[in-house]
PDB file of N, CA, C and O in Angstrom:
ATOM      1  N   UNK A   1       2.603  -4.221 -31.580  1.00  0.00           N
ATOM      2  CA  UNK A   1       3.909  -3.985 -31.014  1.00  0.00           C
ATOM      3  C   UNK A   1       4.178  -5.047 -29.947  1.00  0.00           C
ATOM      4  O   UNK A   1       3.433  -5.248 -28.988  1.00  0.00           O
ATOM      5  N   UNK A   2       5.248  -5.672 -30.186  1.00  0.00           N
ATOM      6  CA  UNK A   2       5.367  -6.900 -29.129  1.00  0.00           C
ATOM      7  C   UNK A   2       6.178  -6.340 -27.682  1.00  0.00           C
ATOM      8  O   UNK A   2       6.621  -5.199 -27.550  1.00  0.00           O
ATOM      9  N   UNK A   3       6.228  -7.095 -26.968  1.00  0.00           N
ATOM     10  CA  UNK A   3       6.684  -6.509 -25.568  1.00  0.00           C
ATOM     11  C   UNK A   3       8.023  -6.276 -25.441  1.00  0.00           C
ATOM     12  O   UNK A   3       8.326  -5.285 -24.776  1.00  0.00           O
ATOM     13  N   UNK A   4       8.946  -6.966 -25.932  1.00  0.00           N
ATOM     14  CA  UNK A   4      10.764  -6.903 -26.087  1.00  0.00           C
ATOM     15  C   UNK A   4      10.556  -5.137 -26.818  1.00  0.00           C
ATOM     16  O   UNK A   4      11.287  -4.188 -26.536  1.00  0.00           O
ATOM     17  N   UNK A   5       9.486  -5.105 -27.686  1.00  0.00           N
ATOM     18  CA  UNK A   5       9.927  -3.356 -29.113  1.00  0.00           C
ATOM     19  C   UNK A   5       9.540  -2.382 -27.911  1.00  0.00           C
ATOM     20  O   UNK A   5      10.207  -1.355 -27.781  1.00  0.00           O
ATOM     21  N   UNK A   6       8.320  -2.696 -26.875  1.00  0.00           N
ATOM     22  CA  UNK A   6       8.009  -1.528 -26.115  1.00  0.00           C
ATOM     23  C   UNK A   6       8.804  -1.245 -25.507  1.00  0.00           C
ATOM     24  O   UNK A   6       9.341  -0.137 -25.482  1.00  0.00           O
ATOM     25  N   UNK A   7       9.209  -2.687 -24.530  1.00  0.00           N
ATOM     26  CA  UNK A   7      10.456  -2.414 -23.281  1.00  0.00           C
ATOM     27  C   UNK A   7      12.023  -1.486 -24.314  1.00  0.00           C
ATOM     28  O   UNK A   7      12.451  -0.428 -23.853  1.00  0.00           O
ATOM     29  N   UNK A   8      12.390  -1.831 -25.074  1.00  0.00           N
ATOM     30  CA  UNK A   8      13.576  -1.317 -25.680  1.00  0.00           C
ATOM     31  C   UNK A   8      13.174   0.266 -25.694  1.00  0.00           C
ATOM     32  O   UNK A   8      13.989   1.162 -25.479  1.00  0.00           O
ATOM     33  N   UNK A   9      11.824   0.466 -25.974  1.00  0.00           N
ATOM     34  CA  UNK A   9      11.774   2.057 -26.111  1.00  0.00           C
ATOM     35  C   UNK A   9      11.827   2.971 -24.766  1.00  0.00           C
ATOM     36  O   UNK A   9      11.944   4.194 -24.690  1.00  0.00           O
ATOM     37  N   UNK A  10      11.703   1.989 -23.709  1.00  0.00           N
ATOM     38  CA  UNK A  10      11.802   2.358 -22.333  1.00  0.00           C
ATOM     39  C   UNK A  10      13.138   3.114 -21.833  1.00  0.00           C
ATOM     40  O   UNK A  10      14.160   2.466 -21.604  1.00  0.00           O
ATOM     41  N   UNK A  11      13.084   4.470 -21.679  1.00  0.00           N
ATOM     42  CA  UNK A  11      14.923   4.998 -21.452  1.00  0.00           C
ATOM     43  C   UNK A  11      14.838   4.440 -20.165  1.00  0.00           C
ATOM     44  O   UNK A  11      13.804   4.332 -19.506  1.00  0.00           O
ATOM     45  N   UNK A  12      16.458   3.936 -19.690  1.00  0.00           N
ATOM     46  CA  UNK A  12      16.544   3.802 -18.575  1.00  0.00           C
ATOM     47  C   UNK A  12      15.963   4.937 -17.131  1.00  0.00           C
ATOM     48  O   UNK A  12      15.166   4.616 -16.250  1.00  0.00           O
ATOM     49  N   UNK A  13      16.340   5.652 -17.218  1.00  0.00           N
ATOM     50  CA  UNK A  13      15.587   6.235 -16.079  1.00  0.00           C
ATOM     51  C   UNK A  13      14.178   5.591 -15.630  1.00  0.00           C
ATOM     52  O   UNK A  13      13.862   4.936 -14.637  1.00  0.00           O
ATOM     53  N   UNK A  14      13.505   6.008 -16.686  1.00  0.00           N
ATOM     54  CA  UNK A  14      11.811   5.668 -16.248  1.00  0.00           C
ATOM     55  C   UNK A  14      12.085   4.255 -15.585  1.00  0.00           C
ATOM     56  O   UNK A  14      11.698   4.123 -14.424  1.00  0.00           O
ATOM     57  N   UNK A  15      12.826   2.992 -16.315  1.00  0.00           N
ATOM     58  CA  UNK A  15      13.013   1.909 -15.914  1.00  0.00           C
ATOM     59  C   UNK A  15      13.449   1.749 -14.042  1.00  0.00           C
ATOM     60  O   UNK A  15      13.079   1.051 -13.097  1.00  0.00           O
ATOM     61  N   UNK A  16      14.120   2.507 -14.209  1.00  0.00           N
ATOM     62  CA  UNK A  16      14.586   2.963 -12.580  1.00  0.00           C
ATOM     63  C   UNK A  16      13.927   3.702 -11.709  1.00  0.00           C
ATOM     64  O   UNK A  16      14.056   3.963 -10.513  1.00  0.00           O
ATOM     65  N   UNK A  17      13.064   4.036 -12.706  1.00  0.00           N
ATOM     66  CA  UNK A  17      11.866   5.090 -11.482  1.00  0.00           C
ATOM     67  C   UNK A  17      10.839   4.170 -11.245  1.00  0.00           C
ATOM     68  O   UNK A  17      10.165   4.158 -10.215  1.00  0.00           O
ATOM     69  N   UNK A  18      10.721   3.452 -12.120  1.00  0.00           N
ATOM     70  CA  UNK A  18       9.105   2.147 -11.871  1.00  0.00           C
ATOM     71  C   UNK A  18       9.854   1.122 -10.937  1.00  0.00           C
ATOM     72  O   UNK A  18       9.200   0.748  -9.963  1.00  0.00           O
ATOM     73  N   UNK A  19      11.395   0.504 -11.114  1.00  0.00           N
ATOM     74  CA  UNK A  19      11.782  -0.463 -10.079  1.00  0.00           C
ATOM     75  C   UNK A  19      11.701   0.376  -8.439  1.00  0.00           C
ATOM     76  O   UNK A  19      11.045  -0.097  -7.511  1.00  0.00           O
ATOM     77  N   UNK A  20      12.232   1.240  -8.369  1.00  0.00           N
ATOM     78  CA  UNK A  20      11.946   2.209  -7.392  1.00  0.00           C
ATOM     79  C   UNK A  20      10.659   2.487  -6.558  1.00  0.00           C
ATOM     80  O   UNK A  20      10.456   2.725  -5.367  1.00  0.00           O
ATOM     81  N   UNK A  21       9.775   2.347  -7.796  1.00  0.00           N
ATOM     82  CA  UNK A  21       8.612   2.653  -7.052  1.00  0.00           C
ATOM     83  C   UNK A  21       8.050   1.222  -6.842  1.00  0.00           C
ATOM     84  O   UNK A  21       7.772   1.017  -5.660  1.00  0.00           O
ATOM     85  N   UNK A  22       7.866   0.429  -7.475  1.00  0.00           N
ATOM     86  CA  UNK A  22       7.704  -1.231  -7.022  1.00  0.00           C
ATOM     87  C   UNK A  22       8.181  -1.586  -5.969  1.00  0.00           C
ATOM     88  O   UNK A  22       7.432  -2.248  -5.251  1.00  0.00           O
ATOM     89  N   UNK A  23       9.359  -1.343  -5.546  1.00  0.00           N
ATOM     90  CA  UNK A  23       9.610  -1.637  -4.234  1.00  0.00           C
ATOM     91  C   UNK A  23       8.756  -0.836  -2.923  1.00  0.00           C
ATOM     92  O   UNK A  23       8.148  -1.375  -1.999  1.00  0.00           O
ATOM     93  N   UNK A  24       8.937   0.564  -3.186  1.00  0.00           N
ATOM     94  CA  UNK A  24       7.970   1.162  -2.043  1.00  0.00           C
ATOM     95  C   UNK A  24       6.763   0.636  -2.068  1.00  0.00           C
ATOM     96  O   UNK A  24       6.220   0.415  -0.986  1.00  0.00           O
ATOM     97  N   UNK A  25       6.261   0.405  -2.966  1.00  0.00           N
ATOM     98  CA  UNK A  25       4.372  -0.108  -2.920  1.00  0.00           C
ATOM     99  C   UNK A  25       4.594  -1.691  -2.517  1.00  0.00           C
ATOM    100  O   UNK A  25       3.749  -2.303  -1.864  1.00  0.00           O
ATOM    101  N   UNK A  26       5.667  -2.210  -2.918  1.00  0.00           N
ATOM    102  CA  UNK A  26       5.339  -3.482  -2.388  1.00  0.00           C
ATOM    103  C   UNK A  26       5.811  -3.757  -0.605  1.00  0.00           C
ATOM    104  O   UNK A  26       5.625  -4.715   0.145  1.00  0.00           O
ATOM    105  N   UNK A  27       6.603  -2.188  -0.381  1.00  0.00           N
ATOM    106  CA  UNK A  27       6.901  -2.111   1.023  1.00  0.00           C
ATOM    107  C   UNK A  27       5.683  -1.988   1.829  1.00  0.00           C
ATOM    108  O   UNK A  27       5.317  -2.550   2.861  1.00  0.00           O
ATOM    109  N   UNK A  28       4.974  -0.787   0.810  1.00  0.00           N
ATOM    110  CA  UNK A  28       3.867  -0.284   2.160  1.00  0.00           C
ATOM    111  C   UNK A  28       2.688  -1.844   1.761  1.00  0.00           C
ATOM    112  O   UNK A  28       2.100  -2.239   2.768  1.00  0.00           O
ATOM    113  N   UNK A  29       2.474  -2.384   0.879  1.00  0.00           N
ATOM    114  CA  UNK A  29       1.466  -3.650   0.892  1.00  0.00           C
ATOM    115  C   UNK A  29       1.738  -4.709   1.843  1.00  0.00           C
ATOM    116  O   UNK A  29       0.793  -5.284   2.384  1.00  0.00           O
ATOM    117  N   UNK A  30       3.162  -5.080   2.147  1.00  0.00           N
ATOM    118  CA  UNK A  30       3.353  -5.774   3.584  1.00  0.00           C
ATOM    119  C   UNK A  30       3.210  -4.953   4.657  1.00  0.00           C
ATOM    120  O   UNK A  30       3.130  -5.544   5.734  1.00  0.00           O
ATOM    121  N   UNK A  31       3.125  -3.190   4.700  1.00  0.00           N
ATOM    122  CA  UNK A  31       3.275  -3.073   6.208  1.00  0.00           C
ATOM    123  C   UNK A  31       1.482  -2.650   6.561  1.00  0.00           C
ATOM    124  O   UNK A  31       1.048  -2.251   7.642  1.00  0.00           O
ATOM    125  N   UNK A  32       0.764  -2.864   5.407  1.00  0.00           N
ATOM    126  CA  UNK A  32      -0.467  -2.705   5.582  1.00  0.00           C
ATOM    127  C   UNK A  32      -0.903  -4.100   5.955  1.00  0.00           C
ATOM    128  O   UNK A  32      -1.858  -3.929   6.712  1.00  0.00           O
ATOM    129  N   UNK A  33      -0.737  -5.119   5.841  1.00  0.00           N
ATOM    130  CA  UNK A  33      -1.031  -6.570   6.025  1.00  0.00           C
ATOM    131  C   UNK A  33      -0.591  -7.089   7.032  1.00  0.00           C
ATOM    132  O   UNK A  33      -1.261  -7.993   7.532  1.00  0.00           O
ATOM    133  N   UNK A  34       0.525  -6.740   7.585  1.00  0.00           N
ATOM    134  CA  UNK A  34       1.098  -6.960   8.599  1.00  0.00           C
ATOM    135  C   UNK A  34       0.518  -6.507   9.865  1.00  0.00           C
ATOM    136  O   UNK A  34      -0.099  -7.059  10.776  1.00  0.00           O
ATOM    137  N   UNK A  35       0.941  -5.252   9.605  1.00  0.00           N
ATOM    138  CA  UNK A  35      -0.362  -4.331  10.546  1.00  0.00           C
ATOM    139  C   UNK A  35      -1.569  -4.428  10.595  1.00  0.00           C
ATOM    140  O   UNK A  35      -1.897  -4.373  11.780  1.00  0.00           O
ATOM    141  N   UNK A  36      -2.433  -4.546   9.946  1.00  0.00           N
ATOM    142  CA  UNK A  36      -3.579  -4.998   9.552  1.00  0.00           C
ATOM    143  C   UNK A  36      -4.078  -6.406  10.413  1.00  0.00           C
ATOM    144  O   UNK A  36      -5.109  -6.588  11.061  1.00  0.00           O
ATOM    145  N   UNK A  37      -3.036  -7.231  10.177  1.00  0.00           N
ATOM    146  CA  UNK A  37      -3.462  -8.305  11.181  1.00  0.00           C
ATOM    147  C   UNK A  37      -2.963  -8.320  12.387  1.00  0.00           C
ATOM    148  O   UNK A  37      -3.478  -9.042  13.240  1.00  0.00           O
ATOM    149  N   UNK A  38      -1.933  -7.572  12.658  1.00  0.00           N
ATOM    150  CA  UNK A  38      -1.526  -7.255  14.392  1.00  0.00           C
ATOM    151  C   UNK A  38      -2.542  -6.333  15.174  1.00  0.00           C
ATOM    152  O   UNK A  38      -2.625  -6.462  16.395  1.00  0.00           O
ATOM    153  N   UNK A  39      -3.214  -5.531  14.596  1.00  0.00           N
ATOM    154  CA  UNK A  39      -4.501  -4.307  14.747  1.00  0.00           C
ATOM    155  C   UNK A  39      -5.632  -5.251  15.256  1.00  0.00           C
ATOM    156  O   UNK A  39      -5.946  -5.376  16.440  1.00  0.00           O
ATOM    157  N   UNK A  40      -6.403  -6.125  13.827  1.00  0.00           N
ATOM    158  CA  UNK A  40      -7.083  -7.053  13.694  1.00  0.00           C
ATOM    159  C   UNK A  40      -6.860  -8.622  15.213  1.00  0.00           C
ATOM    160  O   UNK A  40      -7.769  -9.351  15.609  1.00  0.00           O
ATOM    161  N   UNK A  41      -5.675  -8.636  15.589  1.00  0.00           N
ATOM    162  CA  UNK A  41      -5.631  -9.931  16.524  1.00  0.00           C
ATOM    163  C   UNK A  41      -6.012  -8.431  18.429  1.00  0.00           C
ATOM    164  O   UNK A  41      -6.911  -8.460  19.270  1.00  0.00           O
ATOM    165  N   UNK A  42      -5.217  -7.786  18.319  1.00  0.00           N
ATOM    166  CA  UNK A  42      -5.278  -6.842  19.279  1.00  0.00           C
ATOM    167  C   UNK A  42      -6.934  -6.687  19.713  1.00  0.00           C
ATOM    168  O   UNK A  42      -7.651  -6.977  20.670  1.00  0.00           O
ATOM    169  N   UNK A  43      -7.065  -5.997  18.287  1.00  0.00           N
ATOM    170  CA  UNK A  43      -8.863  -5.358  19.083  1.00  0.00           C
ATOM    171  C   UNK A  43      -9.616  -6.605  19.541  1.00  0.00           C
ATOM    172  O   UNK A  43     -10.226  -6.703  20.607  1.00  0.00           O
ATOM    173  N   UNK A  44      -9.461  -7.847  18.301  1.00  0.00           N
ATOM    174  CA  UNK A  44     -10.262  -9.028  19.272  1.00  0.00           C
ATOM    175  C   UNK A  44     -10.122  -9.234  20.361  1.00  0.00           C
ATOM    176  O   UNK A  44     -11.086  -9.354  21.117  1.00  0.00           O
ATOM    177  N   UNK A  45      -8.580  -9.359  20.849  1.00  0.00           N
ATOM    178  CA  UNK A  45      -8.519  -9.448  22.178  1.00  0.00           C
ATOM    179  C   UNK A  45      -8.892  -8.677  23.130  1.00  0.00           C
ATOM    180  O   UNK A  45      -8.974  -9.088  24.287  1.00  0.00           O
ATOM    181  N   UNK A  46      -9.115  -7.695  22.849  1.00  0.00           N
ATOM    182  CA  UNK A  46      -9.713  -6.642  23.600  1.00  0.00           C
ATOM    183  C   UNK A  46     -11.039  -6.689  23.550  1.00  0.00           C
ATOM    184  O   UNK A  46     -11.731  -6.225  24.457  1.00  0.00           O
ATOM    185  N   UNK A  47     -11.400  -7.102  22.771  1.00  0.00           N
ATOM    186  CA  UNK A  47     -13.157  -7.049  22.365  1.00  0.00           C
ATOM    187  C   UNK A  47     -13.601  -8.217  23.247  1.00  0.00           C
ATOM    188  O   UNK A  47     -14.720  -8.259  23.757  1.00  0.00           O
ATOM    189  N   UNK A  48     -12.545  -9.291  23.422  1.00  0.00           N
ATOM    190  CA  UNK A  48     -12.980 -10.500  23.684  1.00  0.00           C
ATOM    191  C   UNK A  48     -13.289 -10.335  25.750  1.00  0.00           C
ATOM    192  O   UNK A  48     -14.221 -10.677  26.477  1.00  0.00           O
ATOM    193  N   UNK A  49     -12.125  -9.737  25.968  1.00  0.00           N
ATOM    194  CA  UNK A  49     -11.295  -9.287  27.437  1.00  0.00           C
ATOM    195  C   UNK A  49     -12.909  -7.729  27.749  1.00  0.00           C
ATOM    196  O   UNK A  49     -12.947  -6.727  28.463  1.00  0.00           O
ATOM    197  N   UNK A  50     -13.522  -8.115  27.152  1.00  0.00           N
ATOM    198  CA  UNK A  50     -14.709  -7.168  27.961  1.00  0.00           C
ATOM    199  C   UNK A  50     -15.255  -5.452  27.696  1.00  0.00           C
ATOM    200  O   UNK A  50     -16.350  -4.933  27.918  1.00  0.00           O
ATOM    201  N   UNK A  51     -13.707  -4.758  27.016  1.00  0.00           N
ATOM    202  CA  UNK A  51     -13.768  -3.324  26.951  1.00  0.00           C
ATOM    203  C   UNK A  51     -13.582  -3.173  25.912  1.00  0.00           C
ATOM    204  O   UNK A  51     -12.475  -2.845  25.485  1.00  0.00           O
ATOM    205  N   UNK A  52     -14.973  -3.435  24.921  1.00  0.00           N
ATOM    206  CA  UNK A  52     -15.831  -2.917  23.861  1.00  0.00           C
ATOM    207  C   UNK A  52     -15.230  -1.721  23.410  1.00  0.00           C
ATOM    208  O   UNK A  52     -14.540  -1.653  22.393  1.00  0.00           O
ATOM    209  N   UNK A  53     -15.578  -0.452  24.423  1.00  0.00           N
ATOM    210  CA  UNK A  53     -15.272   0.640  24.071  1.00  0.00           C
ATOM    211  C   UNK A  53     -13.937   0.693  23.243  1.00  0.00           C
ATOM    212  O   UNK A  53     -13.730   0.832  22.037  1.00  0.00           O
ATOM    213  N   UNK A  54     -12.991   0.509  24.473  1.00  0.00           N
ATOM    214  CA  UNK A  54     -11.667   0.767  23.430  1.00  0.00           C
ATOM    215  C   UNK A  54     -11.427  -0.176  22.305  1.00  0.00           C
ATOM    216  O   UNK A  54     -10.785   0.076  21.285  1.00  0.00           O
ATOM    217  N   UNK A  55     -12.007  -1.271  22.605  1.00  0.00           N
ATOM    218  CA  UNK A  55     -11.744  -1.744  21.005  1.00  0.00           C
ATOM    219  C   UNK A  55     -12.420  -1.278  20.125  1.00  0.00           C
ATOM    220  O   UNK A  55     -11.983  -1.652  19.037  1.00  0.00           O
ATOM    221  N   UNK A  56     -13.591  -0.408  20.002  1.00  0.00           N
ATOM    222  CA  UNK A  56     -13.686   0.151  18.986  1.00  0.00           C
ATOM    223  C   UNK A  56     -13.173   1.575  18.918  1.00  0.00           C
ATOM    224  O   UNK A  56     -13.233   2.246  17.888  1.00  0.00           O
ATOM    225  N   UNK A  57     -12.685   1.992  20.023  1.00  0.00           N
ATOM    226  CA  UNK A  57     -11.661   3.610  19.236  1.00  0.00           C
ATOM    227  C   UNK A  57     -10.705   3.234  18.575  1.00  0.00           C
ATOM    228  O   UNK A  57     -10.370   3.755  17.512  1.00  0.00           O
ATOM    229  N   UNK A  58      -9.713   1.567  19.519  1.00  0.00           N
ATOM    230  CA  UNK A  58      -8.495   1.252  18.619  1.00  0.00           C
ATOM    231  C   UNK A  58      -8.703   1.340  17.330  1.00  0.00           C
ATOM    232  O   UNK A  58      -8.066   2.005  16.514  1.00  0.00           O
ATOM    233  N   UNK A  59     -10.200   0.211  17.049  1.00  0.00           N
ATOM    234  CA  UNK A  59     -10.451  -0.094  15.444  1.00  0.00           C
ATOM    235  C   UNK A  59     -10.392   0.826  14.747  1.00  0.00           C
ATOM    236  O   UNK A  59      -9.682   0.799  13.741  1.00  0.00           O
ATOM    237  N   UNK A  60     -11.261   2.097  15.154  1.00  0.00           N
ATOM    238  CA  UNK A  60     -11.701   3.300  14.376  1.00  0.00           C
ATOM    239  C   UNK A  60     -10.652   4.170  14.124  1.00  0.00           C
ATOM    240  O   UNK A  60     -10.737   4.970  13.192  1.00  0.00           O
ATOM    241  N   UNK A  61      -9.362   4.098  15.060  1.00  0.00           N
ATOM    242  CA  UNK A  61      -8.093   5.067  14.488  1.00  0.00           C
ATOM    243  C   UNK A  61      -7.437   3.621  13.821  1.00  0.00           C
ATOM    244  O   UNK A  61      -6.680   4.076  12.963  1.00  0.00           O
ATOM    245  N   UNK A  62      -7.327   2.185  13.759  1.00  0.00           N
ATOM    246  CA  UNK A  62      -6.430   1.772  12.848  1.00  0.00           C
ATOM    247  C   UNK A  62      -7.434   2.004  11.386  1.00  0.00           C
ATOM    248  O   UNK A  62      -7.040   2.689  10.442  1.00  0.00           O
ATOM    249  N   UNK A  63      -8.716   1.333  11.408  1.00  0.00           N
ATOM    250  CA  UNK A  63      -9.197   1.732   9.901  1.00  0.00           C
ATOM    251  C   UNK A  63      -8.820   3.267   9.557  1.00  0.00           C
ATOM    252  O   UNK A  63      -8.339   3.363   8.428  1.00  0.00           O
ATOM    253  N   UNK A  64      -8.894   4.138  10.056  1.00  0.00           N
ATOM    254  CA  UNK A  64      -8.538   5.439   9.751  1.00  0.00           C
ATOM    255  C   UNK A  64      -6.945   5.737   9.016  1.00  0.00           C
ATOM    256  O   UNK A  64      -6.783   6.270   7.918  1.00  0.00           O
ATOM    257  N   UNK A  65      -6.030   5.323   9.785  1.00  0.00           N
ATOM    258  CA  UNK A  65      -4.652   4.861   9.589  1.00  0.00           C
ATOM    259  C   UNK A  65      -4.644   3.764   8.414  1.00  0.00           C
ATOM    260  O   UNK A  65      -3.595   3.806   7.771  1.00  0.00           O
ATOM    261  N   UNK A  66      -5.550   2.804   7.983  1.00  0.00           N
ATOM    262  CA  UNK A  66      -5.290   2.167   6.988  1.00  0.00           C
ATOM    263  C   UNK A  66      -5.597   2.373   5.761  1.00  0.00           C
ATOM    264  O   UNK A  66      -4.921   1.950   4.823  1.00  0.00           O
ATOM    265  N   UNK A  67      -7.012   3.276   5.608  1.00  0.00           N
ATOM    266  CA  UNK A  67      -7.507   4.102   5.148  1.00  0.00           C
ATOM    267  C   UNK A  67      -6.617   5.235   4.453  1.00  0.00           C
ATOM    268  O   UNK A  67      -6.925   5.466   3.284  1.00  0.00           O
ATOM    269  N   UNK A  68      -5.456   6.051   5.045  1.00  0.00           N
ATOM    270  CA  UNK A  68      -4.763   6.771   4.786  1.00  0.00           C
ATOM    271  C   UNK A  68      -3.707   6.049   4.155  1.00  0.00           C
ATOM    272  O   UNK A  68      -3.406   6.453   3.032  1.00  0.00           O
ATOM    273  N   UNK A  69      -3.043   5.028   4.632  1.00  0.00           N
ATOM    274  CA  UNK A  69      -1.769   4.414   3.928  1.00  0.00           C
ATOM    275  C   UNK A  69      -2.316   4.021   2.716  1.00  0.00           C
ATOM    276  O   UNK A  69      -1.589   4.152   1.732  1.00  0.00           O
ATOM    277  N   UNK A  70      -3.828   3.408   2.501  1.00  0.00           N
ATOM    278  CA  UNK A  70      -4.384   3.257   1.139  1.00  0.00           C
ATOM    279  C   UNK A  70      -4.486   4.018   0.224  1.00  0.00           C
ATOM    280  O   UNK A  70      -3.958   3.931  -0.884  1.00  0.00           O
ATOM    281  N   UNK A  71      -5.304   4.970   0.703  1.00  0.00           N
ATOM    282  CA  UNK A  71      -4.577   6.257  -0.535  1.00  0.00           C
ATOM    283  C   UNK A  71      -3.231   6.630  -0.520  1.00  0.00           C
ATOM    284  O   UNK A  71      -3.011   7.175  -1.602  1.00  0.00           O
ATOM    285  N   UNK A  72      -2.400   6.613   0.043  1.00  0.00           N
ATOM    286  CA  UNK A  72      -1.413   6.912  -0.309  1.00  0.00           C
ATOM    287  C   UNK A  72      -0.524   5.567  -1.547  1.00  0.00           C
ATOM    288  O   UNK A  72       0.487   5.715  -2.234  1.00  0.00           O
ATOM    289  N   UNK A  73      -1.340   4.483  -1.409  1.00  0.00           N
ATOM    290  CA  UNK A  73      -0.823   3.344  -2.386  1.00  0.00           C
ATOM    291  C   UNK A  73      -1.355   3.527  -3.603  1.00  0.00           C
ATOM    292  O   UNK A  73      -0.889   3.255  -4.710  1.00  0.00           O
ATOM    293  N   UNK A  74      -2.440   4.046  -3.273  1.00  0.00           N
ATOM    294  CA  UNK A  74      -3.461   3.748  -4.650  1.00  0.00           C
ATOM    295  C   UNK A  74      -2.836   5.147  -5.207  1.00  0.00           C
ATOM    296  O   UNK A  74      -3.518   5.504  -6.168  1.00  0.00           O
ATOM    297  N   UNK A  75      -1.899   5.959  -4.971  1.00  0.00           N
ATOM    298  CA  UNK A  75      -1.761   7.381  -5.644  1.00  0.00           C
ATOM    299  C   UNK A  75      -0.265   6.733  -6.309  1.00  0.00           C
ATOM    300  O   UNK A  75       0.037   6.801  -7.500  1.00  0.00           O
ATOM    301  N   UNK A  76       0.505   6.146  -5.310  1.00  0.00           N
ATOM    302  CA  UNK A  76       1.381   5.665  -5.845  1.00  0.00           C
ATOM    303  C   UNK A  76       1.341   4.296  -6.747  1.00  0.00           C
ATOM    304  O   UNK A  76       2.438   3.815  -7.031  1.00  0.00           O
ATOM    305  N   UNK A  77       0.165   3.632  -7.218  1.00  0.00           N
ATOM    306  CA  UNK A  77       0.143   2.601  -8.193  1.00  0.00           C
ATOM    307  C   UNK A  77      -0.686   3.510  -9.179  1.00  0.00           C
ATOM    308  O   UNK A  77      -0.982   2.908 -10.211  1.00  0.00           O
ATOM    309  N   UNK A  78      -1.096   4.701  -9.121  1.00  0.00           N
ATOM    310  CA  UNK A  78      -1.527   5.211 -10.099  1.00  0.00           C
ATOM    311  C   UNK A  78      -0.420   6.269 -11.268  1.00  0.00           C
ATOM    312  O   UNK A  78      -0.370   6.471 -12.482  1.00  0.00           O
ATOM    313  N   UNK A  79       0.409   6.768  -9.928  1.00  0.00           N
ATOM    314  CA  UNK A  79       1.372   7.142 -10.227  1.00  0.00           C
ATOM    315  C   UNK A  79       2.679   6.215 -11.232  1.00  0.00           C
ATOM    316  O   UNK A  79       3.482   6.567 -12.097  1.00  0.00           O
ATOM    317  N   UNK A  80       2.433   5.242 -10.734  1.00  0.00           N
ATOM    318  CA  UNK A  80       3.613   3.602 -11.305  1.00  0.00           C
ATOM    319  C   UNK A  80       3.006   3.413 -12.737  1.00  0.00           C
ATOM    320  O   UNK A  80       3.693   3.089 -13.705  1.00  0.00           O
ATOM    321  N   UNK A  81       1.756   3.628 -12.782  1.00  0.00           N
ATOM    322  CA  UNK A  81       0.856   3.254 -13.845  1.00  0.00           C
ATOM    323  C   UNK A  81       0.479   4.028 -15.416  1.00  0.00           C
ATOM    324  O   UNK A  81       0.575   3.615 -16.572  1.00  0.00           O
ATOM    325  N   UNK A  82       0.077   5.159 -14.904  1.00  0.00           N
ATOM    326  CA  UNK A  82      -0.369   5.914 -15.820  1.00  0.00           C
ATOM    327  C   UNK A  82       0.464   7.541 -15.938  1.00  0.00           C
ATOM    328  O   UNK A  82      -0.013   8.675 -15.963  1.00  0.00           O
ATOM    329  N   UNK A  83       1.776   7.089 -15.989  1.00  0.00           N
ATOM    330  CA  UNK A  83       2.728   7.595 -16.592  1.00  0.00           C
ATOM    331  C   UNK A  83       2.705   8.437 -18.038  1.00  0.00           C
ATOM    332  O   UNK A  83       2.760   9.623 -18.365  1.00  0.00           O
ATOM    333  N   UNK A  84       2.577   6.963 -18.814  1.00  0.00           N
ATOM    334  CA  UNK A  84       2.429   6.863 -20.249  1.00  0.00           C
ATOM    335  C   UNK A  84       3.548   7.271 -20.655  1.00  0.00           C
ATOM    336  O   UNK A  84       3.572   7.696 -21.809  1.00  0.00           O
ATOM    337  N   UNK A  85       4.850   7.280 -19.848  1.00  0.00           N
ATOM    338  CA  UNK A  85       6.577   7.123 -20.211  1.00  0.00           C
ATOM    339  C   UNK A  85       6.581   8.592 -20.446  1.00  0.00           C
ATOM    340  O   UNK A  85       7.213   8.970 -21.432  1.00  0.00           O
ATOM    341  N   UNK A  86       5.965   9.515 -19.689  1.00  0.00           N
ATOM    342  CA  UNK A  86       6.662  10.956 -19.596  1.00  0.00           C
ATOM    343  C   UNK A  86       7.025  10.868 -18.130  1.00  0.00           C
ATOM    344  O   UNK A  86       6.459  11.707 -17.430  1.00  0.00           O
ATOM    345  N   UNK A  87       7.705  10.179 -17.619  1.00  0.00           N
ATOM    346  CA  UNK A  87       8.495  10.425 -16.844  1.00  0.00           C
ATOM    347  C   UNK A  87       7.604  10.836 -15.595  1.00  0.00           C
ATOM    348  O   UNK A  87       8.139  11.174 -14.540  1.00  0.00           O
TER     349      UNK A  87
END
C-alpha cells in the first residue's frame, strides 16, 4: 500500500486530531529544552557561587518537573502514534 492510498483513507478528523496534537508535543519539546537549559545554566551558577545545597534541591525539583513533563510527552506521542485510525 503506497503512502498517497493510506493518507486518502485518513478521514479528516483524525487528520486534525494528529495536526493538533503535533503541535502540542512539539510545544511542550521546546518548553522542555528551553527550560532545561535555563534550569541547567542557573544551578551551575549556583553550584559555581558556593551553595551546593540549593543547587542540588533546585536540580532535584527541576529533574523531577522534567521528569513529569516527559511522561506527559511520551503519553502524548504514544497517544499521536498508536491510534491505529480509531480515533
Amino acid at each position: 500500500m503506497s503512502l498517497s492510498r493510506l493518507l486518502a483513507d485518513v478521514p479528516e478528523s483524525h487528520f486534525q486530531a494528529a495536526w493538533y496534537y503535533s503541535i502540542v508535543l512539539a510545544a511542550m519539546v521546546t518548553l522542555m529544552a528551553v527550560g532545561g537549559g535555563w534550569i541547567g545554566a542557573g544551578v551551575l551558577r549556583i553550584w559555581r557561587a558556593g551553595d551546593r545545597a540549593a543547587a542540588m534541591v533546585i536540580a532535584g525539583a527541576a529533574a523531577a518537573a522534567l521528569l513529569f513533563f516527559g511522561g506527559a510527552l511520551l503519553a502524548g506521542i504514544v497517544g499521536l502514534i498508536n491510534t491505529n485510525g480509531q480515533g
